[in-house]
TILODREN-716942 format. One record per residue (C-alpha): residue number from 1; x, y, z. Coordinates in steps of 0.05 Angstrom, whole numbers, plus 32768, in hexadecimal, padded with zeros to 4 digits. Layout:
drense,c1,c2,c3
NUM,X,Y,Z
...
//
This chain:
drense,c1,c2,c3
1,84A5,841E,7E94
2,84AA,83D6,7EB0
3,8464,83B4,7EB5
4,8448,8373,7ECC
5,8418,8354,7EA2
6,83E5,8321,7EBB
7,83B9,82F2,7E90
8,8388,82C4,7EA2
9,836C,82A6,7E6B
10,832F,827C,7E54
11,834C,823D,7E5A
12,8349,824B,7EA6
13,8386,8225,7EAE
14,83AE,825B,7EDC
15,83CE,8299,7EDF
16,840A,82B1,7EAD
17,8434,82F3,7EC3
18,8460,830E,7EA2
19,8490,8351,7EA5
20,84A2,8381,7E6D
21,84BF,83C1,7E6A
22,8496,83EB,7E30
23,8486,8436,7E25
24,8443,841D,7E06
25,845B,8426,7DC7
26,849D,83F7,7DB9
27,84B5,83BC,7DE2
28,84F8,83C3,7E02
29,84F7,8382,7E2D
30,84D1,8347,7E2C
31,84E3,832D,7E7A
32,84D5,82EB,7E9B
33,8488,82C9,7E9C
34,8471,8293,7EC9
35,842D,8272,7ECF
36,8409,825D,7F0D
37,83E1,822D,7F02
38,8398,8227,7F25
39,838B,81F1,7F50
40,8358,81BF,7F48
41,8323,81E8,7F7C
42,832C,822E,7F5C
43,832C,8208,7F15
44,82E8,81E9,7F32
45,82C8,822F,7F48
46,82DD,8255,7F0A
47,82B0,8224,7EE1
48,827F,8228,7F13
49,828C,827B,7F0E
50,8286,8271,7EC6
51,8241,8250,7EBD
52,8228,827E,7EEC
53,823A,82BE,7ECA
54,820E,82A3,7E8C
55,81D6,82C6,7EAE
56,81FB,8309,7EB3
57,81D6,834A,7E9F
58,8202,8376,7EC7
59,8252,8385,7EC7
60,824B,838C,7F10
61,8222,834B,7F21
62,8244,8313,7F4C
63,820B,82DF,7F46
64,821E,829C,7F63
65,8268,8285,7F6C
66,8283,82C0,7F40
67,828C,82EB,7F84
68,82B1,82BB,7FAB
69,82DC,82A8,7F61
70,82EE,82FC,7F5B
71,830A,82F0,7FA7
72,832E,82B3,7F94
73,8354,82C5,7F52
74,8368,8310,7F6C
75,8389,82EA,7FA8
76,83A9,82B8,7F69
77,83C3,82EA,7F46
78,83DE,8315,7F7B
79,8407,82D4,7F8E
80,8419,82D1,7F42
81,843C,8315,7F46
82,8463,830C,7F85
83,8478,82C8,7F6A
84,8496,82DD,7F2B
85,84B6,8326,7F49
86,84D2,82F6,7F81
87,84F0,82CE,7F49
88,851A,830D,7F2B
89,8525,8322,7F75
90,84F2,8363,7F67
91,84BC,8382,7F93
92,8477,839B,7F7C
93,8496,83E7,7F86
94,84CB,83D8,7F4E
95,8487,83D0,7F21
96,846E,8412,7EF9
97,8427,83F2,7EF3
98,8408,83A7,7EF2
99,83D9,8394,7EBC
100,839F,836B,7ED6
101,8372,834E,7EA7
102,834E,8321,7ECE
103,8321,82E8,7EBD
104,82F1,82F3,7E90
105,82B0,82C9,7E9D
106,827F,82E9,7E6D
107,8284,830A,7E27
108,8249,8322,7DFB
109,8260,8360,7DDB
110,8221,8363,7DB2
111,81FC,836B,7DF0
112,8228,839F,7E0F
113,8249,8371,7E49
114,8283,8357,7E50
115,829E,834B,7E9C
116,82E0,8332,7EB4
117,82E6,8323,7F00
118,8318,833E,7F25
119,8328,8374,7F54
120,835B,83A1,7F42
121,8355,83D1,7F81
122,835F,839A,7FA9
123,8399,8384,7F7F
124,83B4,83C5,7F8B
125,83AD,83CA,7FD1
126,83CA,8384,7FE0
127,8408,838D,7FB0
128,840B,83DA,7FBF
129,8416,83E6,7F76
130,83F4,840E,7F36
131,83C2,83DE,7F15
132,839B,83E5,7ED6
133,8361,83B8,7ED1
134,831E,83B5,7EA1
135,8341,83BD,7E65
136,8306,83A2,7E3B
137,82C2,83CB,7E58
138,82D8,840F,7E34
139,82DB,83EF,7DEC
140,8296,83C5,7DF4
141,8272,8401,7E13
142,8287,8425,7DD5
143,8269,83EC,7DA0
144,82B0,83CC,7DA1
145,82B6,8382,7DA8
146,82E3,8389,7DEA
147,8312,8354,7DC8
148,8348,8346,7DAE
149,8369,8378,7DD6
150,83AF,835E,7DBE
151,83BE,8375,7D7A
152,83E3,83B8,7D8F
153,8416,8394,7DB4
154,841F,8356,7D7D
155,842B,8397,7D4C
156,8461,83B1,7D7A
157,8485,836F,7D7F
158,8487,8363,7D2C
159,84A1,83A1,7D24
160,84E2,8376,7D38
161,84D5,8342,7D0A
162,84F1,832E,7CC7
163,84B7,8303,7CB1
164,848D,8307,7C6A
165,8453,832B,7C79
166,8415,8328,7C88
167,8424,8308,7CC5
168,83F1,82E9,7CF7
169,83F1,82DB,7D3E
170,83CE,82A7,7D5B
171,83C0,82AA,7D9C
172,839C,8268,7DB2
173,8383,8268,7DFC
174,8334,824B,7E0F
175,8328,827C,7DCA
176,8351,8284,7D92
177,8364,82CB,7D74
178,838A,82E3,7D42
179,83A8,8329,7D2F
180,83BF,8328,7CE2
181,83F8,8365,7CD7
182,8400,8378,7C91
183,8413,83C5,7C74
184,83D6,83E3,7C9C
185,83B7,83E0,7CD8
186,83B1,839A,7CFA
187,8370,8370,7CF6
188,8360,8343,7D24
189,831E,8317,7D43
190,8312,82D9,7D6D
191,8319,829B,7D3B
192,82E7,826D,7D66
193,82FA,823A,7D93
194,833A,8231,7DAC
195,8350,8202,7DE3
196,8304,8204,7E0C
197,82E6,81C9,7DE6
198,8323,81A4,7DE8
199,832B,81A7,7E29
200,82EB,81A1,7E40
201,82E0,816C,7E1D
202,831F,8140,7E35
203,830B,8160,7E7B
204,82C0,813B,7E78
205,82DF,80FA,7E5F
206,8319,80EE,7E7B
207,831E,8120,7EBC
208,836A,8143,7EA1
209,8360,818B,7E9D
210,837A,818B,7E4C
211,8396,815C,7E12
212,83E2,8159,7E2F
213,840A,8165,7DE9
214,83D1,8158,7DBF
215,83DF,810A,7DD0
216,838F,80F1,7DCC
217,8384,8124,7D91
218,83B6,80F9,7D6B
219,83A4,80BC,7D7E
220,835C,80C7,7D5B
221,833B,80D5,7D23
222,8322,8114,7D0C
223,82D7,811D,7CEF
224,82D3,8150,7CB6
225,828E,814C,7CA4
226,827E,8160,7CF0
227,82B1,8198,7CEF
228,829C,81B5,7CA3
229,824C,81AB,7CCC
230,8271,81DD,7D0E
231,828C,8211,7CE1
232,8242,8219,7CBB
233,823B,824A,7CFD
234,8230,8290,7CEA
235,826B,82A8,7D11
236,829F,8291,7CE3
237,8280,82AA,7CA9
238,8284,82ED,7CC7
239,82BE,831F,7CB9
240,82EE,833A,7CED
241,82E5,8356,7D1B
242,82BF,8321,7D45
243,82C3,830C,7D88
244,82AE,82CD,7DB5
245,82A0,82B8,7DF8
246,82C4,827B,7E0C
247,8281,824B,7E0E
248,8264,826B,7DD4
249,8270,822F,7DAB
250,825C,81FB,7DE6
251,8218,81E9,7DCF
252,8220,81F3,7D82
253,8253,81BE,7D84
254,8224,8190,7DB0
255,81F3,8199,7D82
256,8214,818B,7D3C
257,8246,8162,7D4B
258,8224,8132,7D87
259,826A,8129,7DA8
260,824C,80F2,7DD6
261,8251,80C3,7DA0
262,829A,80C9,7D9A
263,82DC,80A6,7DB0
264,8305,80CF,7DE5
265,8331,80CB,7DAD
266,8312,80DB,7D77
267,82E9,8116,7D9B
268,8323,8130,7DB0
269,8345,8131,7D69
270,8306,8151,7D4F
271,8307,818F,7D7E
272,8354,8195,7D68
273,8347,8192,7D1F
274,8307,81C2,7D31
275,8334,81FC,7D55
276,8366,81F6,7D11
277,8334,81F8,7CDD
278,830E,822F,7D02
279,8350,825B,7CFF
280,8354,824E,7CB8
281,8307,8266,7CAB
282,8324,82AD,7CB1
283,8356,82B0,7C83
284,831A,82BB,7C4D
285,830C,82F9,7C6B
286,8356,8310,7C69
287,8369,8346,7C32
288,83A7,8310,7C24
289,83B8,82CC,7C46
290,83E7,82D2,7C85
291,842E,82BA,7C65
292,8440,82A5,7CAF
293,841D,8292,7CF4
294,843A,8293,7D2D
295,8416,8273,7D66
296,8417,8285,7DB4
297,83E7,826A,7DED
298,83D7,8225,7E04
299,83CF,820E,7DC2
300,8416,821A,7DB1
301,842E,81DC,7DDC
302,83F8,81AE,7DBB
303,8425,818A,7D7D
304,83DF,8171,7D67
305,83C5,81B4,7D61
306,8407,81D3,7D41
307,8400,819A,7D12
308,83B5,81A8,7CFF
309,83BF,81F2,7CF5
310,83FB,81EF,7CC4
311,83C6,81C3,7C9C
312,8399,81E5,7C9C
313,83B4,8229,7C93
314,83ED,820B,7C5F
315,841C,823B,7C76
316,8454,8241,7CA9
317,8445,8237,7CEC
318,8472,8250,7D27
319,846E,8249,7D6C
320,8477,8297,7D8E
321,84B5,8279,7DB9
322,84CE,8265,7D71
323,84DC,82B4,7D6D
324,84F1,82C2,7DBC
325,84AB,82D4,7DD0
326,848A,82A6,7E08
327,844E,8280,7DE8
328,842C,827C,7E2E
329,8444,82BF,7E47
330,8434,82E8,7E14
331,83F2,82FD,7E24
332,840C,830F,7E68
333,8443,833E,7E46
334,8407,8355,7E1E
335,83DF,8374,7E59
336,8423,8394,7E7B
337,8429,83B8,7E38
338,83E3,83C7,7E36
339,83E8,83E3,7E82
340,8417,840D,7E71
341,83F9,8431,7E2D
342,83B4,8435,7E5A
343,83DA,8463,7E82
344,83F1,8491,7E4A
345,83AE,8487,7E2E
346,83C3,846D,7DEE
347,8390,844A,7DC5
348,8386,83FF,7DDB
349,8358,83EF,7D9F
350,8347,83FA,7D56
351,830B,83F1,7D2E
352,8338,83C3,7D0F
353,8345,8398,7D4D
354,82FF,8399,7D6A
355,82CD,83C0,7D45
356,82D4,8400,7D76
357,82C5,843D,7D4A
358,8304,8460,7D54
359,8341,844C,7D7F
360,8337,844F,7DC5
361,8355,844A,7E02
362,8345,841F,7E47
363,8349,8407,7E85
364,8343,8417,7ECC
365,837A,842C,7EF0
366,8380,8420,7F3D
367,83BA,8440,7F6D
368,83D8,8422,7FA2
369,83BF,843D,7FE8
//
């Protein structure tokens, strides 16, 4: 089947789609990605959406700006798809399905809720095409986590790789997770903070939206004793499988580490040395060390970061383009391939991958009319 996969991510930086032709199961095609990114208003009222789903009690509650932000992105990432099929000189009926995953603005599994704006029917209607959205409610209603949701499709992509095993990929967006594939079934978590303090951080101080190529990371210097004081958090003493909400670490941080007191630079090149060594607190919990990573995300284009991982992991670390896959598109592939097994209601998680007692499908599928 040929799906379109669409991510929007925690980093809130824009839109990646992507197309892949998949039976669910194997990958026969990895096609073209692109990213839109968000402008500086929709950036703006996503944050905005963001602080004001901290309240949330309810999957269906649109407190605040997050009504008007579920309007906006739909309307972003129905431009997304007719950009890239325009691109390959395609049309939303040469599509099987689109996977939508929408933004996610609130995650507390433990509490039953997670919520991703977004409306797929809507989606549907204005691309008159098959959509699959809410791929996470069904596995947190059922005591699952509700993330990582990727593991299944980084399985079917090693299966084509001639790498020692275990293997681990990284995905770092606004949250880092991982998904370690060994002889069994994969395991896989959020790590902890991914590119969220980082760019928040350089955001506050300096008004860019990120660290372009890790540049003020390198420029400063990293405090240990303040990222050994972070990792004390529960969370990372915690075995897979875990999950995070993108701000879950805001105020922790604040606390220990008093970032207020720092350079630009040498804040900065504390959050990056913070993301690495937080990947690196789950290897630990690993039946055997990861004898490769290979890294995909936002993260992936920060040399700082690359840098900071391979020493802290002290083990190879490859980019995903490295091996043909696209670092920032791969997510996007991810929820095309997960459209397409929600159709055939094949299992989207494991109690491996999230904590979900047995595999289990999800999603919400929503038909053109």
């Amino acid at each position: 089947m040929r799906a379109l996969g669409l991510m929007s991510g925690t980093s809130m930086d824009g839109i990646d789609a992507a197309l892949i032709d998949t039976d669910g199961e194997s990958v026969d095609w990895l096609g073209p990605s692109l990213t839109l990114p968000y402008d500086g208003p929709t950036r703006r009222l996503l944050a905005q959406a963001m602080e004001d789903a901290r309240g949330l009690n309810s999957r269906d509650g649109r407190p605040g700006a997050l009504a008007e932000a579920e309007r906006v992105i739909t309307k972003r990432h129905a431009e997304a798809v007719l950009r890239l099929l325009d691109s390959q000189r395609l049309t939303p009926a040469d599509l099987d399905v689109i996977g939508f995953h929408g933004q996610t603005v609130f995650h507390a599994p433990r509490a039953g809720l997670t919520v991703q704006i977004g409306l797929g029917a809507e989606l549907a209607r204005t691309l008159r095409a098959r959509v699959v959205a809410d791929f996470r409610a069904a596995d947190v209603a059922a005591g699952g986590e509700g993330a990582p949701l990727v593991p299944v499709f980084h399985q079917a992509l090693a299966r084509r790789l001639d790498l020692p095993r275990p293997l681990a990929v990284l995905n770092v967006g606004g949250v880092s997770n991982v998904t370690v594939i060994g002889a069994g079934d994969p395991v896989a978590c959020d790590t902890g903070p991914g590119n969220a303090l980082i760019d928040d951080f350089v955001a506050a101080r300096t008004g860019a939206p990120c660290d372009f190529d890790g540049r003020l990371a390198a420029s400063g210097r990293v405090d240990r004793a303040a990222v050994a004081a972070i990792l004390a958090h529960p969370f990372f003493a915690a075995p897979p499988p875990k999950s995070l909400d993108r701000n879950a670490f805001r105020d922790h941080v604040r606390a220990v580490a008093g970032l207020d007191g720092y350079s630009d630079a040498d804040g900065a090149a504390t959050l990056t040395w913070l993301t690495a060594a937080s990947v690196a607190a789950i290897v630990p919990h690993l039946t055997e060390p990861p004898a490769t990573w290979v890294v995909a995300g936002g993260g992936a284009r920060n040399p700082t970061l690359m840098a900071a991982l391979e020493a802290c992991l002290a083990r190879p670390v490859l980019p995903a383009d490295a091996l043909g896959w696209s670092g920032d598109g791969l997510e996007a592939h991810a929820f095309g391939f997960l459209a397409v097994r929600a159709l055939r209601a094949l299992p989207l998680t494991f109690p491996t991958t999230t904590g979900v007692p047995s595999p289990l499908t999800g999603g919400e599928v929503f038909d053109a009319r």
